[in-house]
C-alpha positions in Angstrom: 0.0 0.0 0.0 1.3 3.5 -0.9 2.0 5.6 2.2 -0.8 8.3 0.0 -3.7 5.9 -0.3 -6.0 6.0 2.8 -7.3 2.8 3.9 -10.5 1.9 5.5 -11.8 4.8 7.6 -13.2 2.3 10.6 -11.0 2.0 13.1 -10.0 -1.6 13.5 -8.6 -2.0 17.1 -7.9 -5.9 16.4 -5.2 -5.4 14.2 -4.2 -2.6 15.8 -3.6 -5.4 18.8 -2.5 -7.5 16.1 0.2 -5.3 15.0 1.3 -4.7 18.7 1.5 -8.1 19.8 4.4 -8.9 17.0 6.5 -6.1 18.4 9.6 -7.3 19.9 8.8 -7.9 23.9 10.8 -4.8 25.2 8.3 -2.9 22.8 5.6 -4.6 24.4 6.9 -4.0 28.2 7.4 -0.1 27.1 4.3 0.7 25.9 2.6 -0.9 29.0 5.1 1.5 31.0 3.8 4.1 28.7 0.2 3.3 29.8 1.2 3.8 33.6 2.8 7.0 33.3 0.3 8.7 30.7 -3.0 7.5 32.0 -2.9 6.1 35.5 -0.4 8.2 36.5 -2.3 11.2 36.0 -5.2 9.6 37.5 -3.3 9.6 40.6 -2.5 13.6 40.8 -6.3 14.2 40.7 -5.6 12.9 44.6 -4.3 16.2 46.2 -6.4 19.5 44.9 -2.9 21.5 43.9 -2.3 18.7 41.2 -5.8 18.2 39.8 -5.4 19.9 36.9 -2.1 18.7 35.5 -3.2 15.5 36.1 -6.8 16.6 34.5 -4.7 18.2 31.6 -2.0 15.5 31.0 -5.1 12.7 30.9 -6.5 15.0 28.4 -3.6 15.4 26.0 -3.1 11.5 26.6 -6.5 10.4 25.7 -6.0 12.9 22.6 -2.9 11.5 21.4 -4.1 8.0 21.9 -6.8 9.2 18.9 -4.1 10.7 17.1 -2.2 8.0 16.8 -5.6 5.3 16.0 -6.6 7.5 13.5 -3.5 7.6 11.9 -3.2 4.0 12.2 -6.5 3.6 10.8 -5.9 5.8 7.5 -1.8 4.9 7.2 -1.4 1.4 8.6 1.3 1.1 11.6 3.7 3.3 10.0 6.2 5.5 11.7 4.0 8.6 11.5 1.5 7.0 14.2 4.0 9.2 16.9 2.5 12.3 15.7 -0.9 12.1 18.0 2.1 12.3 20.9 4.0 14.8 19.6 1.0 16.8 18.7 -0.3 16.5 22.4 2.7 15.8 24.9 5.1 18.2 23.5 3.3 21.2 25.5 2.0 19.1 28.5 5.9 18.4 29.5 6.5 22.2 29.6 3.4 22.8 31.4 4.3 19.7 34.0 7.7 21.2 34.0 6.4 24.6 35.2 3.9 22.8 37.5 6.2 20.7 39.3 7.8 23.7 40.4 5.4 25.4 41.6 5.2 26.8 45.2 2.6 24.9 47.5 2.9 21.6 45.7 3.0 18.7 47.4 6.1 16.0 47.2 4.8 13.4 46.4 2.3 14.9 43.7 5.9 16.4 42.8 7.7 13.1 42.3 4.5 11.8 40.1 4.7 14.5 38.0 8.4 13.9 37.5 7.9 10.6 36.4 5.2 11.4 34.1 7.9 13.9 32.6 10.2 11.4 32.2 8.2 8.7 30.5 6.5 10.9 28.2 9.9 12.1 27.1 11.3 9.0 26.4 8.2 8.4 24.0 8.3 11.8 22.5 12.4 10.9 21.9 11.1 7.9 19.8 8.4 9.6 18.5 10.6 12.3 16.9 12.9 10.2 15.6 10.3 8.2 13.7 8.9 11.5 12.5 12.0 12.5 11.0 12.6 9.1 9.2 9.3 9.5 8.3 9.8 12.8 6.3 13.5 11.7 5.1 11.1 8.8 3.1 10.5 5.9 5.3 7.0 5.2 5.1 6.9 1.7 4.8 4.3 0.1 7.7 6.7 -0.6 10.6 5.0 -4.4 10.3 3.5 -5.5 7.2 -0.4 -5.6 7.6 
């Protein structure tokens, strides 16, 4: 399939799972650290009242790039451009969790979750602008064959 020519516009979470699934295991055990840290995480901060919204906003921008990158997936096929959604989304939420971890009145441990949120949406968005780049520079095969 050409990396122009949509395909089906329903979104077909099967072979999304499919297409997971046949990633190398430390793919596997990443993304499920990737869950932690950009949904429950996030979840947790809405705990203590001086966190609520980070952890409001970052479980917003996460459910968003999630979308980003199914809808991608649904119209590209698992192709290297499925990183956008995050990059898209989490780019601005680790400055604003930056700026929020700092601020005056917030509690430690609230503190230390946001850290660790920081750090494992970073370590995506790393990957996800690497692909991104390959991606423009011409790689735009699917990452695994449908």
């Amino acid at each position: 399939m050409s990396w122009l020519t949509p395909r089906s516009s329903a979104i077909n979470f099967d072979e999304f799972n499919l297409m997971v699934v046949q990633q190398p295991m430390a793919v596997q055990i990443w993304l499920n650290v990737l869950l932690v840290g950009a949904f429950v995480l996030p979840c947790v901060l809405l705990i203590w009242r001086q966190s609520r919204i980070a952890g409001a906003a970052t479980l917003g921008c996460s459910v968003l790039a999630a979308i980003g990158v199914i809808g991608i997936f649904s119209q590209l096929g698992y192709v290297r451009l499925m990183g956008l959604g995050h990059i898209i989304f989490w780019t601005p939420i680790v400055f604003y969790l930056y700026r929020q971890q700092a601020r005056l009145g917030m509690p430690t441990l609230p503190v230390r979750i946001i850290r660790a949120i920081i750090l494992t949406v970073s370590i995506s968005l790393i990957f996800d602008y690497i692909d991104l780049a390959r991606y423009i520079l011409g790689d735009r095969a699917a990452i695994l064959p449908a």
